[in-house]
C-alpha positions in Angstrom: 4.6 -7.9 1.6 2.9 -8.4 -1.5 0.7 -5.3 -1.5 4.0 -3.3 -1.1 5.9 -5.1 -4.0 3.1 -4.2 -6.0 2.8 -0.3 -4.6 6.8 -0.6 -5.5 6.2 -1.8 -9.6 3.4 1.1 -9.7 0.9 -1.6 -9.4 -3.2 -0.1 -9.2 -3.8 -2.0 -5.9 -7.1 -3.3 -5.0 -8.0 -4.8 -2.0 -10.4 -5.0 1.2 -10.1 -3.3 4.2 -8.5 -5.9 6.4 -5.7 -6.0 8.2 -3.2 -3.7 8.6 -3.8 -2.6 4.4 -5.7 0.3 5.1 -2.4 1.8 7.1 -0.5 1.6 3.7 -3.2 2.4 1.3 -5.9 5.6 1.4 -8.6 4.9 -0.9 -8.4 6.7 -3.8 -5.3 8.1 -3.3 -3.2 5.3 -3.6 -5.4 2.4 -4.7 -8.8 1.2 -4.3 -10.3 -0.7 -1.1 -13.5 -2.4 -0.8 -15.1 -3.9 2.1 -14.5 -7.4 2.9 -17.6 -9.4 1.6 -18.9 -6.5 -0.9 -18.0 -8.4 -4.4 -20.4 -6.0 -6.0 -18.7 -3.3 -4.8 -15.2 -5.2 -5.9 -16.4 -6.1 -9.3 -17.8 -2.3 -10.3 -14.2 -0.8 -8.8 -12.0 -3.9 -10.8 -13.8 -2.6 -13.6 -13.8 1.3 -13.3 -9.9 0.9 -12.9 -10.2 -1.7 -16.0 -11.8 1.3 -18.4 -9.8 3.9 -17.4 -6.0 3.9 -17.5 -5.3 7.1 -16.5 -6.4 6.3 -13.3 -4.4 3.2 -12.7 -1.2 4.8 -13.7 -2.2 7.7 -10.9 -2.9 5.1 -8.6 0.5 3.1 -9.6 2.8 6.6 -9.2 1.1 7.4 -5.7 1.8 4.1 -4.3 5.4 3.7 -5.6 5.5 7.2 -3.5 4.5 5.7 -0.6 7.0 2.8 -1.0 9.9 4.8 -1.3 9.2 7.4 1.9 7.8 4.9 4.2 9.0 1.1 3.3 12.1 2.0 1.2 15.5 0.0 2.9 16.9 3.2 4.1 14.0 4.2 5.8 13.0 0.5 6.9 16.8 0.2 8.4 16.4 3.5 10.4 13.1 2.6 12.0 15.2 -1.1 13.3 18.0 1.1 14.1 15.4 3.1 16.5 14.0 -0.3 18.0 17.5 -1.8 18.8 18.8 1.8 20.6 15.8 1.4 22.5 16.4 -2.1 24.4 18.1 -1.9 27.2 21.3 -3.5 27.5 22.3 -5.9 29.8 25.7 -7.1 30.7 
């Protein structure tokens, strides 16, 4: 959850490819993802995104994007509304 608080405050997001993050967040589109052991590779993207603002506000409005068409509580609410229609009823 804290990944999509963050995508939500237009937070630059980076992270490592692991678990289910690389479903929420393309790299380079709408953060940064290393792979999970490759601090050199983490330490030079912490501080490309650290020199350049530009990019982190990019990064920051495509996540909030993301947020708000898949994770929003309208949409979230739908998708549990689709679940629940779907279990059979017994009685």
């Amino acid at each position: 959850m804290i990944i999509l608080e963050a995508m939500a405050s237009e937070a630059a997001i980076v992270s490592t490819r692991a678990g289910g993050i690389p479903d929420v967040i393309s790299d380079g589109e709408q953060g940064r993802l290393v792979e999970i052991g490759d601090a050199d590779r983490l330490a030079h993207v912490l501080d490309d995104l650290l020199q350049n603002a530009d990019e982190r506000r990019r990064l920051g409005r495509q996540a909030r994007r993301v947020v708000e068409a898949r994770f929003s509580a309208h949409v979230m609410a739908a998708r549990y509304l689709e679940v629940y229609r779907g279990v059979p009823v017994r009685g």
